[in-house]
C-alpha positions in Angstrom: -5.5 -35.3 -39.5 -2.1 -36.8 -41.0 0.6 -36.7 -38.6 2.5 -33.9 -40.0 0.1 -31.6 -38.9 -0.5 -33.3 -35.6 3.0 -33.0 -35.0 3.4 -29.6 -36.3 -0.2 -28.1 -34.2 1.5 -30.2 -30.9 4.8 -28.1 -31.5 3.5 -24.7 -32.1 0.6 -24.8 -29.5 1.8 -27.2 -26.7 5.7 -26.7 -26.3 8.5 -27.2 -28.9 9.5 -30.8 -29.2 6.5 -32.7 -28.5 5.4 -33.6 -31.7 9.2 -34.6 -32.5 8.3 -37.0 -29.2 4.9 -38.0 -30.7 6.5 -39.2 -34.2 9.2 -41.4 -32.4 12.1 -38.6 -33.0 13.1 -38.7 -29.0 16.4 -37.1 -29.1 15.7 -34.5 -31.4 12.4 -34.0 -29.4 14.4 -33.9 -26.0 17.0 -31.7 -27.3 13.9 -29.2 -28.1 12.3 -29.6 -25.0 15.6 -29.0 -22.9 16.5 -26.3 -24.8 13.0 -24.1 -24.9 12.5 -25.0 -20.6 16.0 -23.7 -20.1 15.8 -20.4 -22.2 12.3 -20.3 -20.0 13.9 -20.8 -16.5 16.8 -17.9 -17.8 13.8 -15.6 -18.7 11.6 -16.4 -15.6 15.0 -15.2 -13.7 15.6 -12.3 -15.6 11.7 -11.2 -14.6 11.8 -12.5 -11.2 15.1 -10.0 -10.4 13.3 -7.5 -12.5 9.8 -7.7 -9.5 12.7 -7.9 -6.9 14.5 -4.8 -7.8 11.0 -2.8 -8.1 9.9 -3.9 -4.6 13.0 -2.5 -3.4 12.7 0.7 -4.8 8.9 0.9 -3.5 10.2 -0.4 -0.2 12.6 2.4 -0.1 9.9 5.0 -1.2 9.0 6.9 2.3 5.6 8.5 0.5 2.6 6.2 -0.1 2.6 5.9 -3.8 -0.6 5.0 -5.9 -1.1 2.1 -8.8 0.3 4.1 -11.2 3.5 5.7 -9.3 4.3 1.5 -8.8 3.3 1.1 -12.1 6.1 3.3 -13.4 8.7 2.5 -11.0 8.0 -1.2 -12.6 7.9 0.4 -16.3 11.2 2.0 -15.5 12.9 -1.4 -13.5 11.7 -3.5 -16.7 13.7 -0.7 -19.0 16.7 -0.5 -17.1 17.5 -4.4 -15.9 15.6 -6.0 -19.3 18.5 -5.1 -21.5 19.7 -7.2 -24.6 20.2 -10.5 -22.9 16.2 -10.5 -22.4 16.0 -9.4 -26.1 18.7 -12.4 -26.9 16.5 -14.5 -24.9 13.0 -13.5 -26.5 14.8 -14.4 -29.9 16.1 -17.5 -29.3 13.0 -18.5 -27.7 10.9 -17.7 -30.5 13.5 -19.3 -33.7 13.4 -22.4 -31.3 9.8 -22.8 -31.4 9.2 -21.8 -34.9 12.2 -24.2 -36.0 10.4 -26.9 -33.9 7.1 -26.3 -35.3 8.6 -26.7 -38.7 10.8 -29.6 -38.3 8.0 -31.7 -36.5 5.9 -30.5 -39.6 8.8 -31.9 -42.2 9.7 -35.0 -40.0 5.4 -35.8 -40.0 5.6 -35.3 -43.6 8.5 -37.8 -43.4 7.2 -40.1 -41.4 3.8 -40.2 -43.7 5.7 -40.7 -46.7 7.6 -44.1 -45.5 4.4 -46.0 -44.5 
């Protein structure tokens, strides 16, 4: 396997950035890596506040509820707090790993071509 595609497969299935680290390109493949982990951490918190906010409301409920009355107090919480910064978020997660997964691919390509 050439090191475009090892690059490109390390990318897309591992995290963004890694093959950018495995053909030498460290700032470009730090930059990556900081960026994706951060717009993780923001999502993680967005989710975590999300859980938080439906164990309050379940907390708060003075009937015992079943699976599926938690299930839709959690289907409504995830509605109501997701909003568009999640949807922001789920974007800019995705264009960085699918700019990642090409640019490791081109940079490979690259890097074959000059040996």
């Amino acid at each position: 396997m050439n090191s475009a595609w090892k690059a490109a497969l390390l990318s897309a299935l591992v995290i963004p950035g890694l093959g950018q680290l495995v053909l030498k390109s460290y700032v470009r493949g730090s930059i990556m890596i900081t960026t994706v982990v951060l717009i993780l951490v923001a999502l993680s918190l967005k989710i975590i506040g999300i859980a938080l906010s439906t164990l309050a409301k379940i907390e708060d409920s003075a009937v015992m509820l079943n699976v599926m009355d938690i299930v839709a107090i959690g289907w409504q919480a995830a509605k109501n707090s997701g909003g568009p910064a999640f949807s922001v978020l789920l974007l800019l997660l995705m264009g960085c790993w699918i700019y990642s997964t090409i640019d490791a691919y081109l940079l490979g390509g690259r890097h074959n071509h000059n040996r």
